[in-house]
N, C-alpha and C positions, 0 to 999 in steps of 0.2 A: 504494500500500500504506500505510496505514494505521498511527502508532505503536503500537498495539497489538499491529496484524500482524505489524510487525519484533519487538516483544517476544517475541510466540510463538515465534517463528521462532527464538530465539537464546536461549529456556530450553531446557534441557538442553545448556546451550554446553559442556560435557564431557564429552557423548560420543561416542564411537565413529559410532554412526549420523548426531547431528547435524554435527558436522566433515566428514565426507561429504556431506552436503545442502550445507550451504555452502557446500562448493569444487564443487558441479555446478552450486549457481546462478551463482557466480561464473565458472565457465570458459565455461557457455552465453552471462552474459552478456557478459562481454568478447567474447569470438570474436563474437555477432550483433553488436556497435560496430565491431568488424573491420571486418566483414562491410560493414556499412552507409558505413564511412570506403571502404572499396574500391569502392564502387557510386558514391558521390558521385562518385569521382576517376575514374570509370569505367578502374579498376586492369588489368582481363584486357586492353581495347583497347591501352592505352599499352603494357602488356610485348611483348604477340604484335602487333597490327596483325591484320595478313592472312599471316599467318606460317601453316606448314601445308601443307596437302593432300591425301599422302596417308595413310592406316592407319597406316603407321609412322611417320611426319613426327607427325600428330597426337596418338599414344598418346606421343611425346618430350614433347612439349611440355606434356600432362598430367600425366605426371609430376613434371617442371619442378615446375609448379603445387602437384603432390599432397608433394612434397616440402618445396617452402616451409611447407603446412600446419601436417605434423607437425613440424619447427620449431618453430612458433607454442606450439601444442600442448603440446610437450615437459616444459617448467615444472609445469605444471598434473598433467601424467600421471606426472611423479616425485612429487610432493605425493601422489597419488591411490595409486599402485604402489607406494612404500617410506615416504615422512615417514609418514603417518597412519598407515597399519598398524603399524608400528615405535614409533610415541609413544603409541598406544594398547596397547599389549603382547600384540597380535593376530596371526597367522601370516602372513609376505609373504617374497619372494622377498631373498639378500643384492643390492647395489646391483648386480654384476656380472652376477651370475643375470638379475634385473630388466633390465640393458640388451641383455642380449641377446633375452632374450624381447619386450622392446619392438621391438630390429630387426626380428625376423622377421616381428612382425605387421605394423608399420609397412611395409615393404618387402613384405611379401605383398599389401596392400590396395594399396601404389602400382600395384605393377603388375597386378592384377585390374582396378580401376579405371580406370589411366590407357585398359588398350584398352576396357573398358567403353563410356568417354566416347568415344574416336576411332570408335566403332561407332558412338554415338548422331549424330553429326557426318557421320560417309558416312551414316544415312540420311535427316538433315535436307537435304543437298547433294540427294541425288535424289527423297527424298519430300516435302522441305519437314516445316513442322509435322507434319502429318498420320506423315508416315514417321517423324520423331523421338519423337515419341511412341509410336506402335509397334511400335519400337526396345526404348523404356526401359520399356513394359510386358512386353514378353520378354523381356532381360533379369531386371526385377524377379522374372520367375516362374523363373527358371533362378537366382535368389536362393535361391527360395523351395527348389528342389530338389534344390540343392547345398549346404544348408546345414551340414550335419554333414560334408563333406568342405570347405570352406572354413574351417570351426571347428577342423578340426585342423590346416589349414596355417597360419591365423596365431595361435589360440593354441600354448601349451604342455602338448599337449593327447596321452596314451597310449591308446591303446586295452585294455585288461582283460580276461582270461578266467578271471576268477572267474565261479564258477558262481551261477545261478541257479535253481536247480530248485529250492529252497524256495519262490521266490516263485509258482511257477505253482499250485500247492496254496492260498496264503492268494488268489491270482485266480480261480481257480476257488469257491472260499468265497464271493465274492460276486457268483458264478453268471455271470461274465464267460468270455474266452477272451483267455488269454496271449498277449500283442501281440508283435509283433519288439522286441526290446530289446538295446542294445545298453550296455554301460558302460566309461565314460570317466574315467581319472585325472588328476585337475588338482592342481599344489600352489597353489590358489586358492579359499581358502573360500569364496568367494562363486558358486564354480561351481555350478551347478544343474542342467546340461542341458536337458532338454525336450522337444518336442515336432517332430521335420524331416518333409520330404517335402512330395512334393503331397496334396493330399487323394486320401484310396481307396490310398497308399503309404505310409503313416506310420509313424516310427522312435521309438521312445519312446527318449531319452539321460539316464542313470542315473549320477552320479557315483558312482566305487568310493569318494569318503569316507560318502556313504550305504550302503553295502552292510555298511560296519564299523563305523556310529555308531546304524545306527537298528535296532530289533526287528523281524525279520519280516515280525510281524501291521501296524507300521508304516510299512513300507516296501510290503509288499502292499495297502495303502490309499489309499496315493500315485499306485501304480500303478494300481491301480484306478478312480482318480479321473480319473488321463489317458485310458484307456481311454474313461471317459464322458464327457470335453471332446469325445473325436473321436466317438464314436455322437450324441451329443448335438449333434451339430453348432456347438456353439461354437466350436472351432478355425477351419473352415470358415466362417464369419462372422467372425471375427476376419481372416484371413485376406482376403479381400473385402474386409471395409472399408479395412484397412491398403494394402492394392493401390489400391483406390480414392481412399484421402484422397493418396496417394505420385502416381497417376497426373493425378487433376482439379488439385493445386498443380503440377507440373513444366507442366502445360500452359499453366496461368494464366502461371507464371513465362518462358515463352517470348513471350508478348506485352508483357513490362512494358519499361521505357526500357533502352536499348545492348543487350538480348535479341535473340541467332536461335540457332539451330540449326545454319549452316552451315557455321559458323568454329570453331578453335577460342575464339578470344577470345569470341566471343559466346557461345557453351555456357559457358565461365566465367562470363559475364556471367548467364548463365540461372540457372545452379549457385547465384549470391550472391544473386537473389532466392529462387529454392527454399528455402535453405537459410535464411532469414526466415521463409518462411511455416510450414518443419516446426519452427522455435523454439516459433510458436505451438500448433501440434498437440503439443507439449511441454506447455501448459495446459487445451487442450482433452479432449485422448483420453484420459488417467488414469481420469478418471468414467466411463465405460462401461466401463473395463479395470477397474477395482473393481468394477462390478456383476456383471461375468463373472465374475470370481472367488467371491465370493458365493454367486452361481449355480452354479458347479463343486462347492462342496461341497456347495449342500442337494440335486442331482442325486445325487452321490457315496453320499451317505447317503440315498439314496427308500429307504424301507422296511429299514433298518438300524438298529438301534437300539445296537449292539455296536459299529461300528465309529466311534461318534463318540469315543470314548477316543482309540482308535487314531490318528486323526486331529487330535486334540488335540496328543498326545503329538508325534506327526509333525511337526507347525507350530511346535512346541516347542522342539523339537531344530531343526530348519530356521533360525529364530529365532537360536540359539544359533550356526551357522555362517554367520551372513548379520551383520547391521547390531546384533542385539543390544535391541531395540526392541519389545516386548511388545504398547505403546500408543502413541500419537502424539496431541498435540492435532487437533479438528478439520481448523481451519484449514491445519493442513500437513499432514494426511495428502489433503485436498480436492485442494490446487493442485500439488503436488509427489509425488505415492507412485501409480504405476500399480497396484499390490501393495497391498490392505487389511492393515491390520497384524492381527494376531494377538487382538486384545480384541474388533475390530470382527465379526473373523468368527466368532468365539462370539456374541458378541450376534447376529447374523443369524443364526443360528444356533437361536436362540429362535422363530424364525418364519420360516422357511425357505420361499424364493420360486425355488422351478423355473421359470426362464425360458431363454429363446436367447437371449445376452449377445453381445459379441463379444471374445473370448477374448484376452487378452495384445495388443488392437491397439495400443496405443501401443507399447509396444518390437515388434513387429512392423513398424510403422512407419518406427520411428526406423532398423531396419535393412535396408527394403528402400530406405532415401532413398537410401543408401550409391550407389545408380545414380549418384543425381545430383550424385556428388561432396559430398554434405552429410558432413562429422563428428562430427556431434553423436551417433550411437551410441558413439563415444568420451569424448565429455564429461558425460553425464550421470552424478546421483552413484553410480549402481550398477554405473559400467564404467569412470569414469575412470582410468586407469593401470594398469587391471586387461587387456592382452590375451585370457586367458583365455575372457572374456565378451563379448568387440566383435563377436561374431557370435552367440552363445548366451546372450544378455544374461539375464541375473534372472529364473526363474519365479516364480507362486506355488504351489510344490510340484508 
């Protein structure tokens, strides 16, 4: 990187938005030095050996592991959860509140995960590669459609029965049909919801601070907007690719040095090359996850001329609950933002490009890693210390 590039980087060094950029670069990259110091020492062999066996012997000893993590972690996710929010004079949980909402997410992912892993292990033991991989591709997909019930066990996460029947009238206005919808109270601005299920079951997740902060007409625009991520098949290529960049890295990563599958010390060993290569997918996949978005709204608006206000206004107010961040330079919105910022998608906006994108895959990604023992859905800057979002990470709208 480039002096210039670190200048960009650390103009607007106070605000709100960039302060969180920093502490996600900085948590990703410490944790990948971790990472890399543990692989050197080949760390998972020396603690476990051939320790293990079976289902419940192996999901112990995962946790073990998945516990040291968050430790590690911990530092970074109070910075992320209470300092920044608190010195920037933005909404966040008091420290108490906070530590508990961290246990429960903390402790709900140990133990989803640790038997995750002990499953991927019995079926490396009987299927070899081939079986652990077809393991943590089903898995991945029982990620994929269990997500809004995972989302409330480890965030701090209500369910709402405020009504929506205003909204099926402005979805119907743009000649759609009222999806399942479901809304979710978070005290976590940064909540957004989104998009659960498999494809052909899709659950639209509505936070109730939108239901009291946005109009209607722009809240039914939103809506309407997901509606045409999923007809439009974006989600569903999002989807895929995110599956696939999670499944072809865990495979490469079971061949690389102190890697198997049969152990647990070697699935840990697997896990700490994984969880390298999805650092990178942290640089790479933002750029098609920006074009999707793009995509979503000149889709959103084919032959609408009214609702681009609407949607304006929408990203607006969105904006205002999220990072705060209007416009971004280049340069960091390129290597660092899955999310076009708000200037970028008015100017695309200007010349609006209907294509099949793939849809939210980088944090799609980052949260189906979660198979592989990776934590980087935790450290990035849009979910660091925020449990809320470690499974319902940041839309864009």
């Amino acid at each position: 990187m480039s002096a210039s590039s670190i200048k960009r980087l650390f103009e607007g060094r106070g605000t709100y938005a960039r302060a969180r950029l920093r502490l996600g670069i900085l948590g990703v990259t410490a944790y990948t030095g971790v990472v890399a110091v543990a692989l050197a020492l080949g760390l998972p062999h020396r603690l476990f050996g051939t320790a293990g066996g079976s289902l419940t012997d192996d999901a112990s000893l995962l946790a073990l592991w998945l516990l040291g993590v968050s430790v590690v972690l911990l530092p970074l996710e109070y910075l992320g959860g209470v300092h920044l929010p608190r010195a920037h004079g933005r909404k966040h949980h008091g420290l108490g509140d906070w530590i508990l909402a961290w246990l429960k997410g903390s402790l709900t992912l140990l133990v989803t995960l640790s038997f995750a892993g002990a499953l991927v292990v019995l079926a490396g033991r009987f299927g070899g590669r081939f079986g652990a991989v077809g393991m943590f591709g089903l898995l991945a997909a029982t990620l994929i459609a269990a997500q809004e019930w995972l989302a409330l066990l480890v965030g701090d996460l209500r369910r709402s029965r405020v009504g929506l029947e205003a909204l099926e009238e402005e979805v119907q206005r743009h000649g759609l049909v009222m999806p399942k919808v479901r809304v979710l109270e978070s005290n976590d601005e940064a909540f957004t919801g989104g998009i659960t299920g498999l494809p052909t079951a899709e659950r639209s997740i509505i936070p109730l601070a939108w239901v009291g902060r946005l109009e209607p007409a722009e809240l039914g625009v939103l809506l309407a907007r997901r509606i045409t991520i999923v007809d439009r098949g974006l989600r569903a290529l999002g989807l895929a690719a995110a599956l696939g960049w999670v499944l072809v890295t865990f495979a490469l990563s079971t061949a690389l040095p102190g890697a198997d599958v049969a152990t647990v010390a070697g699935l840990l060993q697997t896990s700490l090359w994984f969880t390298l290569l999805q650092a990178l997918g942290l640089l790479v996949l933002p750029t098609p996850s920006r074009a999707a978005t793009r995509a979503a709204d000149a889709w959103c608006l084919e032959g609408s001329d009214t609702s681009r206000a609407d949607l304006d206004a929408a990203l607006v107010a969105l904006d205002e609950l999220g990072d705060r961040e209007l416009d971004r330079e280049p340069f960091v919105e390129r290597w660092f933002h899955p999310v076009a910022s708000v200037a970028s998608r008015r100017s695309a906006l200007e010349d609006p490009k209907r294509e099949t994108a793939p849809w939210h895959v980088a944090r799609a990604a980052v949260y189906l890693a979660l198979v592989g023992l990776s934590p980087l859905a935790r450290l990035v800057h849009g979910s660091v210390g925020r449990p809320d979002v470690w499974v319902l990470l940041p839309t864009d709208g």
